[in-house]
Structures are given as C-alpha cells and as structure tokens.
ROPA-717353 format. One record per residue (C-alpha): residue number from 1; residue in one letter; z, x, y negated. Coordinates in steps of 0.05 Angstrom, whole numbers, plus 32768, in hexadecimal, padded with zeros to 4 digits. Layout:
<rs>
+-------+--------+------+------+-------+
! votor ! lumtor !   up ! east ! north !
+-------+--------+------+------+-------+
!   NUM !      A !    Z !    X !     Y !
...
+-------+--------+------+------+-------+
</rs>
This chain:
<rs>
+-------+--------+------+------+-------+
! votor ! lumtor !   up ! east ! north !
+-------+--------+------+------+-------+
!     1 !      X ! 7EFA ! 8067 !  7F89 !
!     2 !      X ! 7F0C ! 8034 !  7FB2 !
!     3 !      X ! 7F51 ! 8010 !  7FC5 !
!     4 !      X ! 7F5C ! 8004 !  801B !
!     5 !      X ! 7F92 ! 7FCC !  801D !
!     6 !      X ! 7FC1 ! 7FB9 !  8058 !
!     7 !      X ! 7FD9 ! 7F7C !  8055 !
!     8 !      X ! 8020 ! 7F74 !  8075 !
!     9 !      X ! 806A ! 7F69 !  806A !
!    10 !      X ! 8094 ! 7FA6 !  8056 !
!    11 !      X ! 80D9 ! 7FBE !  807B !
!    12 !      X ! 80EE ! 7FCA !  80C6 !
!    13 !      X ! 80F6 ! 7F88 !  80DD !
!    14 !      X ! 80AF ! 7F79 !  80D1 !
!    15 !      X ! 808D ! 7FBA !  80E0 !
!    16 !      X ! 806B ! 7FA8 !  8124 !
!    17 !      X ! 805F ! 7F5F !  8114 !
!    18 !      X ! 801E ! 7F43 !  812D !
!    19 !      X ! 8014 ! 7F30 !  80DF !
!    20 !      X ! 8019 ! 7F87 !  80CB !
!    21 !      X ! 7FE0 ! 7F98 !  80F6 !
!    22 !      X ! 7FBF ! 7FAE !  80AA !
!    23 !      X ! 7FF6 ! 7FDC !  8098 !
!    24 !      X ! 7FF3 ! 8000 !  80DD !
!    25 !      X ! 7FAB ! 8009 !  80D0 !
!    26 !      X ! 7FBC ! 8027 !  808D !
!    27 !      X ! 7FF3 ! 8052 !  80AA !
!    28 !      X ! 7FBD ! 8072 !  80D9 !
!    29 !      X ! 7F7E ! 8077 !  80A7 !
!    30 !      X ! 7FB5 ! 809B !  8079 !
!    31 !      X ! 7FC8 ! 80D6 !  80B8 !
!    32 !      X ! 7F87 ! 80D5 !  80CE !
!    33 !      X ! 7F6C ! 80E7 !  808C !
!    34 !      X ! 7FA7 ! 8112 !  8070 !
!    35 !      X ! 7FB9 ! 80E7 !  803C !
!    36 !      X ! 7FEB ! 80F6 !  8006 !
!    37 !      X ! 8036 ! 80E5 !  8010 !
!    38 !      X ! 8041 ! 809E !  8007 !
!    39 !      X ! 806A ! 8087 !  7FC8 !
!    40 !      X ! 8079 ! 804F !  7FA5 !
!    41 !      X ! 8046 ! 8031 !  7F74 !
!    42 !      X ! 8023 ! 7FEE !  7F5F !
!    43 !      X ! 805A ! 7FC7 !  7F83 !
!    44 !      X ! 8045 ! 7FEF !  7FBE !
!    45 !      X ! 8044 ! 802E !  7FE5 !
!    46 !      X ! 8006 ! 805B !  7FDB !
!    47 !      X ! 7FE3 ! 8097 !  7FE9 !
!    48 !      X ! 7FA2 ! 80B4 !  7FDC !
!    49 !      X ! 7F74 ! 80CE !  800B !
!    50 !      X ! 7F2B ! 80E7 !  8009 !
!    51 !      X ! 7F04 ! 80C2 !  803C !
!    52 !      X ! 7EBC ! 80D9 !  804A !
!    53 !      X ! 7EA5 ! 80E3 !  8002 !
!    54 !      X ! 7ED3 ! 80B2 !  7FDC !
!    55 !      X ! 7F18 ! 80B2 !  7FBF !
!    56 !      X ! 7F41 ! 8076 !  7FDC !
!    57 !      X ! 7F83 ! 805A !  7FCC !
!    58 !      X ! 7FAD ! 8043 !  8007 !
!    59 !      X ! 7FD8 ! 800C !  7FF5 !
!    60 !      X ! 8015 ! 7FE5 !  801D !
!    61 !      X ! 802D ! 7FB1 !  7FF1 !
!    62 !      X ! 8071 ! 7FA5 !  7FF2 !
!    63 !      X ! 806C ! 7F6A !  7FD5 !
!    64 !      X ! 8077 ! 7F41 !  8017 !
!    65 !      X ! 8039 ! 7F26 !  8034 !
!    66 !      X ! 802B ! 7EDE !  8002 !
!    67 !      X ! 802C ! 7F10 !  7FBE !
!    68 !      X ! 7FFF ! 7F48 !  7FE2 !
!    69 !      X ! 7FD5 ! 7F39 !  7FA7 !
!    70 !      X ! 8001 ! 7F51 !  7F72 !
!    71 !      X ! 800A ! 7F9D !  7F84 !
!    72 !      X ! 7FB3 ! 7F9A !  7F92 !
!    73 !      X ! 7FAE ! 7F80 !  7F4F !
!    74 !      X ! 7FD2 ! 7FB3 !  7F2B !
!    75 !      X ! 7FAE ! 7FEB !  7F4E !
!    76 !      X ! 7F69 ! 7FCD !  7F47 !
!    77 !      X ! 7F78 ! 7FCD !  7EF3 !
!    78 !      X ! 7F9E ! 800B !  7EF1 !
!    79 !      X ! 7F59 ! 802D !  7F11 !
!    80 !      X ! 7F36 ! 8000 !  7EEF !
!    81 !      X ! 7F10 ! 7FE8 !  7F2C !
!    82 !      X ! 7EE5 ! 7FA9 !  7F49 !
!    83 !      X ! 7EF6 ! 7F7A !  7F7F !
!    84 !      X ! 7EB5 ! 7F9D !  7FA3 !
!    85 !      X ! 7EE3 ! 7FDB !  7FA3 !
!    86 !      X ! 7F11 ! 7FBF !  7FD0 !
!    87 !      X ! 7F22 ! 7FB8 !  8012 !
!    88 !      X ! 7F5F ! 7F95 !  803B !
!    89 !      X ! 7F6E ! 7F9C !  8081 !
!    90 !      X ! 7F90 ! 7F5F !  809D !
!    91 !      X ! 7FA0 ! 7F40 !  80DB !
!    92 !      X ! 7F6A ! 7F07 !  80EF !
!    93 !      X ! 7F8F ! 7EC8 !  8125 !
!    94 !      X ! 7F3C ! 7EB3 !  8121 !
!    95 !      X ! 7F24 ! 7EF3 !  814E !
!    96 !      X ! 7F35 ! 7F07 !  8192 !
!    97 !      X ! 7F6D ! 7F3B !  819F !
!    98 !      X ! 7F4C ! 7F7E !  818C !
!    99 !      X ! 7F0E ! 7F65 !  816A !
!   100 !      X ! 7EFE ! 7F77 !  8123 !
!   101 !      X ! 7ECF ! 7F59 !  80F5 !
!   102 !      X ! 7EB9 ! 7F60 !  80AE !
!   103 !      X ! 7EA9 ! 7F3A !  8077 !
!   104 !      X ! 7EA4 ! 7F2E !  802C !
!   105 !      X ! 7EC3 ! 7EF9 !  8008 !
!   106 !      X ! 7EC7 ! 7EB7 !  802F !
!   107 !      X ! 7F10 ! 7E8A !  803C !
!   108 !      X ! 7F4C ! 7EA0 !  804C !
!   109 !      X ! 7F58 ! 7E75 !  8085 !
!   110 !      X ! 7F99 ! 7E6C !  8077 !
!   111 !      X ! 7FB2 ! 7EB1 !  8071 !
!   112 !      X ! 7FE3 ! 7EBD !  8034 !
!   113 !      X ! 7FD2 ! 7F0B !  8027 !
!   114 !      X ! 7F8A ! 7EF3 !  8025 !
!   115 !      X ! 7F9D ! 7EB5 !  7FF5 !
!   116 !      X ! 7FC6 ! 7EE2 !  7FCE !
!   117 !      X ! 7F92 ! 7F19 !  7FC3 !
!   118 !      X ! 7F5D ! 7EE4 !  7FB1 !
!   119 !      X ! 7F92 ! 7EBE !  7F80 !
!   120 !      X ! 7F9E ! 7F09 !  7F57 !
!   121 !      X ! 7F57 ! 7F2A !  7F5C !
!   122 !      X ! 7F21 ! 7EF3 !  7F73 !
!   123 !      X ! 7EF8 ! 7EF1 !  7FAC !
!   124 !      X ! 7ECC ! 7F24 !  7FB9 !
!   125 !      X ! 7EEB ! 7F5C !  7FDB !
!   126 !      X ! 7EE0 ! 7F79 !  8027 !
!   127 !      X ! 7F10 ! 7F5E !  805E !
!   128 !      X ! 7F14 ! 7F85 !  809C !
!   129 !      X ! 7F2E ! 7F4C !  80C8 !
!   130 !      X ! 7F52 ! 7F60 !  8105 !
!   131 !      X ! 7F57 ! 7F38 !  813C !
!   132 !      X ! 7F9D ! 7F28 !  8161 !
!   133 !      X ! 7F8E ! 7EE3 !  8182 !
!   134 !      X ! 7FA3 ! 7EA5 !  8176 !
!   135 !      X ! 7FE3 ! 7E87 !  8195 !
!   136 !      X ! 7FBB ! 7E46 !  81A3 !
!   137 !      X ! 7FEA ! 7E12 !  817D !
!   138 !      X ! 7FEB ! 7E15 !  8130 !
!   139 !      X ! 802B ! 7E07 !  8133 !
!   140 !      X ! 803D ! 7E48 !  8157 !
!   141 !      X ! 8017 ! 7E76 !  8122 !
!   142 !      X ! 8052 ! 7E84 !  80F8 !
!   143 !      X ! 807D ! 7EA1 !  812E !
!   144 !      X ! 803E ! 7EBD !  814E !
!   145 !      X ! 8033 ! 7EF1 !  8118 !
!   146 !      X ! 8077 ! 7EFF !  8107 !
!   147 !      X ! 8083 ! 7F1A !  8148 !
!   148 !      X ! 8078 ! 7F5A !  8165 !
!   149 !      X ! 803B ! 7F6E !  8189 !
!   150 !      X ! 8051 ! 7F73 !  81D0 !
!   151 !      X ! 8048 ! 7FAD !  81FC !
!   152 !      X ! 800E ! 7F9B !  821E !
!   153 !      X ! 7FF1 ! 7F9A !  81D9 !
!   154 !      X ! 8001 ! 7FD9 !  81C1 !
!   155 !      X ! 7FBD ! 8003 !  81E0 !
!   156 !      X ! 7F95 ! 7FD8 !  81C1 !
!   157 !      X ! 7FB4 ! 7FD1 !  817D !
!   158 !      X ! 7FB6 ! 801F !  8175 !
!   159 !      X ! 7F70 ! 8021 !  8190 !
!   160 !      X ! 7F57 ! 7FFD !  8158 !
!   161 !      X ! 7F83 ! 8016 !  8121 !
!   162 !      X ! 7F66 ! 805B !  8144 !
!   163 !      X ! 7F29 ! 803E !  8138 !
!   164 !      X ! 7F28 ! 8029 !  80EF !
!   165 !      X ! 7F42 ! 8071 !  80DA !
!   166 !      X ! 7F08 ! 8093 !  8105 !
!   167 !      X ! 7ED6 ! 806E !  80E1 !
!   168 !      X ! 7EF8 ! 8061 !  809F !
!   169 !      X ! 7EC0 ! 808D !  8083 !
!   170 !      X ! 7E87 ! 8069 !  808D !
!   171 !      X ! 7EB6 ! 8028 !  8070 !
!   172 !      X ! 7EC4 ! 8050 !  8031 !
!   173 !      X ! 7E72 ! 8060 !  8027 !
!   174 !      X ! 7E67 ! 8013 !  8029 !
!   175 !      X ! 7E4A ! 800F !  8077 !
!   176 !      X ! 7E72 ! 7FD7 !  808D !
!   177 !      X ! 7E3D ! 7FC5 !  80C4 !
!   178 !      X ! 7E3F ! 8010 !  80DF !
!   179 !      X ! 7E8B ! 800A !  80D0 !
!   180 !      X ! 7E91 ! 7FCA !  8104 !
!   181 !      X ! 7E62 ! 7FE3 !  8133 !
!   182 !      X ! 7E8A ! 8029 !  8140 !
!   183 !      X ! 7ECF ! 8006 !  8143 !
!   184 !      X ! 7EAE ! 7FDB !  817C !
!   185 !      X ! 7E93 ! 8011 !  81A4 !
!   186 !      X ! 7ECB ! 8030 !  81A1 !
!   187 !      X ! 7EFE ! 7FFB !  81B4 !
!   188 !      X ! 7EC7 ! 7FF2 !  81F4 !
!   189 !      X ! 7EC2 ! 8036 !  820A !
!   190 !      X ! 7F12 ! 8022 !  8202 !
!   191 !      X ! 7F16 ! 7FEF !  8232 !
!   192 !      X ! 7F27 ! 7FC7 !  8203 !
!   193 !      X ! 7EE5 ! 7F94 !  8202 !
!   194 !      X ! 7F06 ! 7F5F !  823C !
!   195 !      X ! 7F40 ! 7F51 !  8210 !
!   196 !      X ! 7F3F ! 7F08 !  81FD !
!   197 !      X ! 7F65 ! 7EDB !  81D6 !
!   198 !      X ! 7F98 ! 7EA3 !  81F8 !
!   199 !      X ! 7F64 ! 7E69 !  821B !
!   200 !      X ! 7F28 ! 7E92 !  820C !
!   201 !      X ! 7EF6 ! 7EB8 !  8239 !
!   202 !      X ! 7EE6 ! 7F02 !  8217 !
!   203 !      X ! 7E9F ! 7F0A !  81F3 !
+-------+--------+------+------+-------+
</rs>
C-alpha cells in the first residue's frame, strides 16, 4: 500500500492557486483511476484507488498547507506504513513551468508542505516536484503561488496533471525514472517542451 499526497490549501478561494498544483494532480489520478468517493479522514479528504498492482491512498490535507504533515502522519501510522511508502505531489518555484522532476529525500527549499511533512514523518519519502516558474524576485513568491494559474497556463497544467494520472502506474510499482521519462514525452508530443520560466531560455 502506498499513500499519494497533494500538497495544497483546502477551500474555493485557493483551489486554482499556483501553490495547489498537487491537489489538481490528485483530483485527476483519483477520476482517472476510479477512485472511491472522497471523505473526510486523517485531517484530510481520501479515497482509495488501485493503481497498476497496488492499493494507494489519495490524500488532500486540509490542514492548510504549513501542517500538511499532520493528516500524512496519521495515515502513514494508521496503515502502519514507511516514509518509502509515500509520495507528495507539490508545486516546485525551482523548475520551469510544466517540468516535473523526482526525487528522494533532499531540502525543502523553502516550501512549508515539504517542511511540514519532513517535521511529522522524516525525510525519506518521494516528491514529485512540479514545476510552475519562478516569479524572479523572492520577494514576489508569496503572492506568486497564492494566485491563480492564468489562462495561458491552463493547457499546460492539465497536460501534466493528465500526465501524472496516465502514468501513475508505473509511479505506484516504484519506476520513478520510467515515471519522469513518460510525463516528459508526453508534455513534448504536448507542445508543451518550449515553455520556460520568467528570464530563462527553455531546455
């Protein structure tokens, strides 16, 4: 069993924040893979879905965004799971609009879902970082991910929540490499490869 986490703030106003890019992601691996109804549970909404071969637990905490940590943390000891058995989608300023990368462990650069997470259950678990650009002054970052994705945006953010459902399969059986690699063909044969972040050329 494992537990896929979006990171994100609940209610309305922030739904289409830059900073819920993990929830949406969540929100399509759960249709995609007809997941049980959400409900309320571990400080969170959760469902259940079979992906590939493995059970998974899709979690939302509601928790607001700096205590993400708390409603992972009572799931991982209710199922009596490891860090390794996690994973948390989250919204990366570090990585160019519509690139996604992952890793194991490593900082949080900053990021209070990540610093929250590591606080409650330590540091090794899987981070499927997202890219959405960086505003180019720190000081801007706060705003930056509080607001909505604009609609220019919107292709490419569905693209790669599209993306991470398709291949959710092949993240659930521990191929993170094949995982990464599909998600970026995809968002290619997308059109989605020139997108760049503010001040940067694409790669």
């Amino acid at each position: 069993m494992l537990i896929f986490a979006g990171l994100g703030n609940p209610g309305a106003r922030y739904a289409h924040n830059r900073h819920n890019i993990g929830f949406m992601a969540l929100d399509t691996i759960a249709r995609a893979h007809r997941a049980s109804p959400w409900r309320s549970r571990f400080q969170a909404e959760a469902c259940e879905a079979t992906i590939g071969t493995e059970k998974v637990i899709l979690l939302k905490p509601q928790t607001y965004m700096n205590e993400s940590g708390r409603a992972v943390g009572e799931a991982m000891r209710f199922f009596k799971l490891t860090p390794a058995d996690v994973v948390a989608f989250h919204d990366e300023l570090d990585l160019a609009p519509a690139k996604l990368r992952i890793k194991l462990g490593g900082g949080n650069a900053g990021h209070n879902g990540l610093r929250s997470l590591t606080a409650m259950i330590g540091n090794e678990y899987r981070r499927v970082r997202m890219g959405i650009g960086h505003p180019g002054d720190k000081a801007l970052v706060h705003g930056y991910v509080l607001n909505d994705f604009g609609k220019a945006e919107q292709p490419w953010v569905e693209d790669l929540c599209t993306a991470c459902a398709d291949n959710a399969a092949l993240l659930a059986s521990g191929d993170d490499a094949g995982f990464q690699n599909k998600v970026h063909l995809f968002m290619d044969a997308r059109g989605h490869g020139a997108v760049k972040r503010l001040g940067e050329k694409a790669d």
